[in-house]
N, C-alpha and C positions, 0 to 999 in steps of 0.2 A: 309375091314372094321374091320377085327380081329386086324390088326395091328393099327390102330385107336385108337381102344377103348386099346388097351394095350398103347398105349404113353399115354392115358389120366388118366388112372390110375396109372403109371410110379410117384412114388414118387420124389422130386427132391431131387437131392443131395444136402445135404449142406457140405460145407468144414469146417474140423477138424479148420481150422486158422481163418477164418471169425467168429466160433463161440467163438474163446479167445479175437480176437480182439475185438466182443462186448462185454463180459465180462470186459475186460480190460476197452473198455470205460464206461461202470458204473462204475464198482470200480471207474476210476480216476473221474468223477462224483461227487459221493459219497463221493470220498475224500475232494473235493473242496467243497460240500455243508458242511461237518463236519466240515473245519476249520472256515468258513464261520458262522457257527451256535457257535461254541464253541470259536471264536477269541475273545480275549479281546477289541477288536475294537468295537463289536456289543454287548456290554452288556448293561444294562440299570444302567445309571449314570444320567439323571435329568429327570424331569417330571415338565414338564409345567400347568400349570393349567388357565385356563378362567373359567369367573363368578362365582370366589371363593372371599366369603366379610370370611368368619368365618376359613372355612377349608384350613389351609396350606399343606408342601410337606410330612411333615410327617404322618399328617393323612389319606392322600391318601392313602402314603403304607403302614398305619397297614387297612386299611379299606378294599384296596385291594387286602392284604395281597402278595403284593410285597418287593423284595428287589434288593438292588440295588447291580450289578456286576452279576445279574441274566443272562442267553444270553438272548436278543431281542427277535430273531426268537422262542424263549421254548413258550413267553408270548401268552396268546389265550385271546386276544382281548375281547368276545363275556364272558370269564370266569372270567376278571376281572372289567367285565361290572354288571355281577350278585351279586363278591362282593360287590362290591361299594353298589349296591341298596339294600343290607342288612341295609348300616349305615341309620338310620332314619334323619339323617339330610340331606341327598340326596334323593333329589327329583327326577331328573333324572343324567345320564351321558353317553356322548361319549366317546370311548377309540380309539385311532388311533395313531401306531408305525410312529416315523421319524427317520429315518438312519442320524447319524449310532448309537444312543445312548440314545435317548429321547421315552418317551410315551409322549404325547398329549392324555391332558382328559379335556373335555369341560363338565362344572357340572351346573345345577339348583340346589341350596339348598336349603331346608326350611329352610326358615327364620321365625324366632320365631316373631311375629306381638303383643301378647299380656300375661302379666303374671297372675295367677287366685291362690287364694289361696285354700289350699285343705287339707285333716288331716292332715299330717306330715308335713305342707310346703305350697310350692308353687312349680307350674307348668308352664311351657312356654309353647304356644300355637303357629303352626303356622297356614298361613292363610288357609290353609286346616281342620281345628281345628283339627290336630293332637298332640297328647302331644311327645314331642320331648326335653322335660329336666327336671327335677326335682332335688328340694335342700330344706333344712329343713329351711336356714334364706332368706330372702328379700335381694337382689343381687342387684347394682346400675347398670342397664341396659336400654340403653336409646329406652324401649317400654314401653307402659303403664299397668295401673295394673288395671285389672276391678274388681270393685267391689260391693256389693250388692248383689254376689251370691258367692257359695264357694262349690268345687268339692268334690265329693264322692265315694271312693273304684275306683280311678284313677291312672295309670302307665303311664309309657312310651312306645310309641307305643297307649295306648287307642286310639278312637275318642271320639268327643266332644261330648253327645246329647242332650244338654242345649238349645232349642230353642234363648232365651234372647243370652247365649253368641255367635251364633251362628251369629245372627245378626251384633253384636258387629265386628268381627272378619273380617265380609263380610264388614263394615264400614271401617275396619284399614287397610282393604287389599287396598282399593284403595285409601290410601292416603301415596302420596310422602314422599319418606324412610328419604329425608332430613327433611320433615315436621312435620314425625313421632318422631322426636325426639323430641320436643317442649312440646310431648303432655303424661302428667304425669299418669292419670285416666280417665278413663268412668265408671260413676255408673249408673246402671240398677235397683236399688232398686224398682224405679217406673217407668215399662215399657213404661208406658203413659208420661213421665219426665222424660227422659236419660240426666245427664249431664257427660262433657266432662270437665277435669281441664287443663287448661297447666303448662310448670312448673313454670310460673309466678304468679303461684292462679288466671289466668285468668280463669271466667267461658264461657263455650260453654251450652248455652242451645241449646236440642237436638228432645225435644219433643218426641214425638211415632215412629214407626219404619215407618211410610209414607215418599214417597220421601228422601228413604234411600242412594240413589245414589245423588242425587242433595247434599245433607246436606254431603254428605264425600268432594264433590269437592267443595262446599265453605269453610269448615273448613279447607283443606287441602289448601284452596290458603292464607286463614286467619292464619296460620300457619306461613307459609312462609313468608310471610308479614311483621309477627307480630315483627322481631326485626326492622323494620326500622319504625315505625310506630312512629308519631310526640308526640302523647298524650298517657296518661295512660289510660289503658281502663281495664272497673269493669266486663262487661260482655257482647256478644255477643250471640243473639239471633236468630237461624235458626230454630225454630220451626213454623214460619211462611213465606208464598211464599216470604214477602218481608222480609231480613233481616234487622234486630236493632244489633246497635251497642250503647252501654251507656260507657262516658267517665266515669274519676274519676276526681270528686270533689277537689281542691287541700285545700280548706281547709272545715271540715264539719261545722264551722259556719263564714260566711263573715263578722261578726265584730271582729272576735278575729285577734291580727297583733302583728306581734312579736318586742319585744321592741324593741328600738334601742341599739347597742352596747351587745345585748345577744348572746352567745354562743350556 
């Protein structure tokens, strides 16, 4: 039994050569992942971008504070996910490396939905009512300008806490980005009588904030519509379940007729 219990506590030997040859294979490892890591084959030379309308390649990488010929493998995914969601104009983002030279970043931006005027300027709003732009002149941007109310002691970065524009915002959020462009103003002056302009001086009567969902998806089809549309029309009324539409008059008295041979 002595002799038992002594082979079992018997250390094993290990051989001087077995322990270089592990050695040696990390080193050569090691060596293989270094070139691998620091090759010019795997540094980051483009970046692809999805559901990008505003943000191109460069503002990726000052946003996520990338550069290019950087190695691949340095980049940590999860770290330049964090820059990213510093820019306020990113809503959310994916980051994911493809070999042997590309990031892959899949973005949601905030998209600015409505412009508000405020002390020094004006403000972009997106549909989160976050403020996400400011500038001192009136910029040709194809979203609308609400007005009737005008911001106070507001930055970028704020939130909105304007009930009225808030509504407003929740209105333009769900109406088609191609649609949204048609559509110049919504004044709120008079909660109870929201009107909407397009950029044709067509009016959207808009009524009170009831059946606030119904009234974005007829404007927003009436939007769309509206360039193929056979007649000129004065204005458009959704403040009732059933909509009115009022053409335009082509001339405001039916005996006046233009001479013959007048220019």
């Amino acid at each position: 039994m002595s002799e038992v219990a002594a082979i079992k506590h018997r250390k094993p030997h290990r051989s001087p050569r077995r322990i270089l040859k592990g050695l040696a294979f990390l080193a050569i490892c090691g060596g293989i992942m270094s070139i691998i890591v620091y090759s010019p084959l795997f540094t980051l030379q483009r970046v692809v971008l999805q559901g990008n309308t505003y943000l191109n390649d460069e503002d990726i990488l000052t946003s996520g504070r990338l550069h290019r010929g950087e190695p691949l493998f340095q980049l940590e995914t999860d770290e330049v996910t964090q820059n990213l969601m510093k820019d306020l104009r990113i809503e959310s983002a994916v980051v994911r490396r493809r070999l042997p030279d590309t990031l892959e970043i899949e973005l949601t931006e905030r998209i600015p939905v409505a412009t508000i005027a405020c002390d020094y300027g004006y403000l972009d709003f997106d549909r989160q009512g976050k403020v996400i732009g400011s500038y001192k002149y009136l910029r040709k941007m194809p979203i609308p300008l609400i007005t009737g109310v005008k911001m106070h002691d507001m930055y970028i970065g704020d939130d909105n806490a304007d009930s009225r524009v808030a509504k407003v915002l929740e209105f333009l959020s769900q109406i088609d980005g191609d649609a949204l462009n048609y559509l110049s103003e919504v004044n709120v002056t008079n909660p109870e009588a929201v009107m909407a302009y397009t950029n044709q001086a067509v009016q959207i009567r808009l009524g009170n904030f009831d059946r606030w969902d119904e009234k974005a998806k007829l404007t927003s089809d009436f939007l769309l519509n509206l360039p193929n549309a056979r007649h000129q029309i004065e204005y458009v009324d959704f403040s009732y379940t059933a909509p009115f539409i009022r053409l335009k008059e082509k001339l405001a008295d039916p005996e006046i007729k233009v001479k013959d041979g007048a220019q």
